[in-house]
C-alpha positions in Angstrom: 0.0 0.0 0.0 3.0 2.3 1.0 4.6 1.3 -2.4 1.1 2.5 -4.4 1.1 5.6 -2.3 4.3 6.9 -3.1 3.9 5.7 -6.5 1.2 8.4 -6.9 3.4 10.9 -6.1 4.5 10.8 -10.0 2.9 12.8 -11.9 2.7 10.3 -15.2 1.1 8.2 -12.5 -1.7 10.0 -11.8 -2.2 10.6 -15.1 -2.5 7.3 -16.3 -4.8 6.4 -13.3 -7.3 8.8 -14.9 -6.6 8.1 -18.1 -7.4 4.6 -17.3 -11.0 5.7 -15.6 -12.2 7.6 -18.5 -10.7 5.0 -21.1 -13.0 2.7 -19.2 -16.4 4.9 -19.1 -16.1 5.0 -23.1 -15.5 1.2 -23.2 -18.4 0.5 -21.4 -20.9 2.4 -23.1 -19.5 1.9 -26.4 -18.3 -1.6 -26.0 -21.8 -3.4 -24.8 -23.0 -1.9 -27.6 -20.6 -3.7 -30.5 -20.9 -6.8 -28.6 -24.3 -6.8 -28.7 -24.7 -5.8 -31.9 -21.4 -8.0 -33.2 -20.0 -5.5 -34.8 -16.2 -6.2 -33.1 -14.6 -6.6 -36.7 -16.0 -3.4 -37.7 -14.3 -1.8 -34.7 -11.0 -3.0 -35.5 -11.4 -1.5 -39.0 -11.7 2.0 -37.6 -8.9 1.3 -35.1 -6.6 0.3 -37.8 -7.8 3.3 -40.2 -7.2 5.7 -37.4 -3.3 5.5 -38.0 -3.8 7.6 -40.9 -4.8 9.8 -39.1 -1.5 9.8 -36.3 0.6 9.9 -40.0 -1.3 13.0 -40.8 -0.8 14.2 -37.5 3.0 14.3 -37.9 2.8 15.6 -41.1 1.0 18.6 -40.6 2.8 19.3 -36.9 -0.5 19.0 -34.8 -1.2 16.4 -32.0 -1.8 12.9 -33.4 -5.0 12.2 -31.1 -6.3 15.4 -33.0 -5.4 14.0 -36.4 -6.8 10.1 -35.3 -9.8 11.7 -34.5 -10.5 13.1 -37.4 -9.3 10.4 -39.6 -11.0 7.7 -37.4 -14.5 9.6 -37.8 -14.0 9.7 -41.4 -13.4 6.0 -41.6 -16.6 5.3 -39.3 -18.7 7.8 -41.9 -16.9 6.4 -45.3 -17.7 2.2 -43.7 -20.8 3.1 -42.5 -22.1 4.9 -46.1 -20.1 2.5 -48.1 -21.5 -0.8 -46.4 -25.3 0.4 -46.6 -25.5 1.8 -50.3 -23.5 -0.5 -51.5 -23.7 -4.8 -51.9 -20.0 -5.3 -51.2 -19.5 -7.8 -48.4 -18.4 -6.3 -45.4 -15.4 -7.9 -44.5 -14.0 -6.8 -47.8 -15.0 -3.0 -47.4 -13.6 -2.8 -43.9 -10.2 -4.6 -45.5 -9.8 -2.3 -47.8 -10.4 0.6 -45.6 -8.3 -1.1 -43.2 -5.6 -1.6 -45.5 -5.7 2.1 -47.2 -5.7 3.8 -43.5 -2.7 2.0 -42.5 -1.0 2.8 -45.4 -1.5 6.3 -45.6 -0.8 6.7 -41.6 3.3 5.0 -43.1 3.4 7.3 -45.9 2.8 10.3 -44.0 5.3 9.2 -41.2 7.6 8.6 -44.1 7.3 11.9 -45.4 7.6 13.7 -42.2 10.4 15.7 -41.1 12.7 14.5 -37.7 12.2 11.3 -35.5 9.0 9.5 -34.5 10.3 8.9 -31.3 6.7 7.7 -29.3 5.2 6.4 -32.6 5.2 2.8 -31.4 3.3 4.1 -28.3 0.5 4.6 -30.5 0.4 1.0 -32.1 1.5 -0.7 -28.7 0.3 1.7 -26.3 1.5 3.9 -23.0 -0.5 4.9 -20.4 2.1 5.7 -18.3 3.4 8.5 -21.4 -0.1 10.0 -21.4 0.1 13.7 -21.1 -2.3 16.5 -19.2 -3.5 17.4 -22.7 -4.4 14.2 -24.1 -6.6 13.8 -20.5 -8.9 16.8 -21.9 -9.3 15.2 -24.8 -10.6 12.1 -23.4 -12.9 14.1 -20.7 -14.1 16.0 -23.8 -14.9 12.5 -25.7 -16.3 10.9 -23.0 -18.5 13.4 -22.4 -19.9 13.6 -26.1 -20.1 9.5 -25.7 -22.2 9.9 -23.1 -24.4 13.0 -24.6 -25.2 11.2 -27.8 -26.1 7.9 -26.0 -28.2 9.7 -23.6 -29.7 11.7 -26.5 -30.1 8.6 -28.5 -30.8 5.6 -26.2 -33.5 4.3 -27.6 -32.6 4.2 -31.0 -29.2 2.5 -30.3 -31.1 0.2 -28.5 -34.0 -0.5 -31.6 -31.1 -0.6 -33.5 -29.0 -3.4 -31.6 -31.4 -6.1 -31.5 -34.0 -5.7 -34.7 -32.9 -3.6 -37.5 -36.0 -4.7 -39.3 -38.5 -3.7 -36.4 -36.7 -0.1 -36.2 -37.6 0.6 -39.7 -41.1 -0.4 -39.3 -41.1 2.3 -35.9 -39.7 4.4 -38.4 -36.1 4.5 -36.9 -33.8 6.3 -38.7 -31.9 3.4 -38.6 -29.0 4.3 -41.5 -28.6 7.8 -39.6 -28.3 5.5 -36.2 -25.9 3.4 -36.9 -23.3 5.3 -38.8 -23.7 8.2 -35.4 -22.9 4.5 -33.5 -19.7 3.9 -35.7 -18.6 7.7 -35.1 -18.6 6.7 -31.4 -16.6 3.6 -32.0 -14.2 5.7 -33.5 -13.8 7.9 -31.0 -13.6 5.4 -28.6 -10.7 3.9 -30.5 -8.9 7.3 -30.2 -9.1 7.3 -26.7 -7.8 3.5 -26.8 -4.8 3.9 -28.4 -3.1 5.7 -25.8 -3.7 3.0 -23.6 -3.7 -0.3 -24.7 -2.7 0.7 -28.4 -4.5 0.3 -31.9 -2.9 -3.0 -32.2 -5.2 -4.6 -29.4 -8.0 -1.8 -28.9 -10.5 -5.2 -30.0 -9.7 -6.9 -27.1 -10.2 -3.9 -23.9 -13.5 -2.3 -26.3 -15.0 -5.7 -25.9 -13.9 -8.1 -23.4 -15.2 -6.1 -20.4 -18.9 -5.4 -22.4 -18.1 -9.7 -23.2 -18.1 -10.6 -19.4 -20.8 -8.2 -18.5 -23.3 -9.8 -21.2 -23.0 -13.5 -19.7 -24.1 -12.1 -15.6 -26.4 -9.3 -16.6 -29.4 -9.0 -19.8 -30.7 -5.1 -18.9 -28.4 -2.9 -21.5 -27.9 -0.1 -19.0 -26.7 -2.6 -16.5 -24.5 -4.2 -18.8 -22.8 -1.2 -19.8 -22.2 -0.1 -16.1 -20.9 -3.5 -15.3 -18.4 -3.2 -18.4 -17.2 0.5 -17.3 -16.4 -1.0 -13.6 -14.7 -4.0 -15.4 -12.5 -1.4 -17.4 -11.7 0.5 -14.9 -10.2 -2.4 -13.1 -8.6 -3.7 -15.5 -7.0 -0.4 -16.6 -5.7 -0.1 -12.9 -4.6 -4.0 -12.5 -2.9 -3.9 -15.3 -1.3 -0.7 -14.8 0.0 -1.5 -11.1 1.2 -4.7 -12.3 3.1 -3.1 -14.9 4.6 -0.7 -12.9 5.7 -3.0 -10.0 6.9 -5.7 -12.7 8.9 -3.4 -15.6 6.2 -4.8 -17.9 4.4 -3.0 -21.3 1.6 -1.6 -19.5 -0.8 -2.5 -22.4 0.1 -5.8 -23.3 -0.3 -6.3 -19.8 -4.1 -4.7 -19.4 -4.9 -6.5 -22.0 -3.6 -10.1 -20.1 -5.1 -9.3 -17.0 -8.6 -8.8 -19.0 -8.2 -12.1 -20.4 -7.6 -13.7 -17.9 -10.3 -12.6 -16.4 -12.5 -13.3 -19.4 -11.6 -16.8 -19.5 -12.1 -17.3 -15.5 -15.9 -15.8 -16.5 -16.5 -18.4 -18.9 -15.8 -20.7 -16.3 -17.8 -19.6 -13.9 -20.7 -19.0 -15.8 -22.1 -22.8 -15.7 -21.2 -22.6 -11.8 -23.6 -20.0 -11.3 -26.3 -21.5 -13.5 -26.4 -24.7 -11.8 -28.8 -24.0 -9.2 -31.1 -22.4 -11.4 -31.1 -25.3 -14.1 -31.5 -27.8 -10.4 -34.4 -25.5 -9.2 -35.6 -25.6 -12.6 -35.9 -29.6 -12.7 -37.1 -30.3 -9.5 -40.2 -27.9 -10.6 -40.5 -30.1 -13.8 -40.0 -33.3 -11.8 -43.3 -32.4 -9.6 -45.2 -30.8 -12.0 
């Protein structure tokens, strides 16, 4: 405990603490709904595009997280237009797009001036190299997360279970699901600071994951999946720290883990229902 105390003394420390927190608000939220609506490939398309956007960030001289976020959105807008007007299979569009926003994000580190020297952070991730200004931009995020789910809760939620019976409520279900694929994207932004875009799949989801097999109410599963994040952010982040490890390789290990131990705990806590459940049909 001494150890944890004095470790917050550090600046970077306290800074990745938070940036841990509000990582895991966005993941919540944002994460029950791609589980849900199974979507996860999707997700890592945008992530994946988004390092156009760090290339283009260089380039021009501005912060990357500003350039991911605007090459991210633009990735979640082009997908989400592309895959309804058109009869392409999606896997292939979000390939392609994949492929194309990777490639630019190279060519633009290529043809910037001087060395890259955090641009790994960005594919691996560092929470412990998060600066002040990159926590605004996550409190500003999550705050619009939250706004437009609040806004439009009950369209997301038409949406994530019957496309077909949100059209005949006269859902604007096109308009819906590309605003849920803008949030993805900036979800992913706030991500790759943490974990990195290389494994932003695995912290979006796995926490939404375990909350879906305890818990059926969407609000519920969403909180469930923000408490999950948060500690797995700060698990992984002490054990990192104490052990000299890569802080978002080991995040994403300690969610794992814990994933797996859900799956095998799930049938434990089913037994004495499905017992209950016979013993009613056995007398009736």
């Amino acid at each position: 405990m001494t150890e944890i105390i004095e470790a917050l003394q550090f600046t970077f420390m306290r800074n990745a603490l938070l940036a841990g927190i509000l990582v895991s608000i966005a993941c919540g939220i944002i994460g029950t709904f791609v589980v849900v609506k199974r979507i996860v490939f999707i997700s890592g398309g945008i992530a994946h595009a988004a390092y156009g956007g760090i290339g283009l960030g260089y380039y021009l001289k501005v912060n990357p997280v500003l350039g991911a976020i605007v090459f991210s959105v633009a990735s979640a807008l082009g997908m989400g237009a592309v895959q309804r007007k058109t009869r392409q299979r999606v896997d292939t569009i979000i390939g392609v797009m994949w492929a194309i926003g990777m490639a630019t994000g190279i060519i633009f580190v290529d043809l910037s001036e001087g060395y890259k020297v955090d641009l790994m952070s960005y594919l691996f991730g560092s929470i412990l190299a998060v600066p002040s200004t990159d926590l605004w931009i996550m409190l500003v995020l999550d705050l619009v997360i939250v706004a437009l789910v609040a806004s439009f809760y009950k369209e997301l939620l038409a949406i994530s279970f019957d496309e077909t019976f949100a059209t005949v409520e006269n859902v604007p279900v096109d308009m819906i699901y590309v605003l849920l694929l803008c949030m993805i994207a900036l979800t992913v932004v706030m991500l790759m600071r943490v974990v990195g875009l290389i494994m932003v799949i695995a912290l979006l989801t796995m926490p939404a994951a375990i909350a879906a097999q305890f818990v059926k109410d969407l609000k519920k599963m969403m909180t469930l999946a923000s408490l999950l994040g948060v500690l797995f952010t700060t698990t992984g982040l002490w054990l990192s720290y104490f052990m000299n490890l890569t802080s978002g390789a080991t995040i994403i290990l300690v969610s794992g883990a814990v994933y797996v131990l859900s799956l095998g705990l799930k049938p434990l806590l089913r037994h004495p229902e499905l017992d209950s459940e016979s013993v009613s049909s056995g007398v009736s």
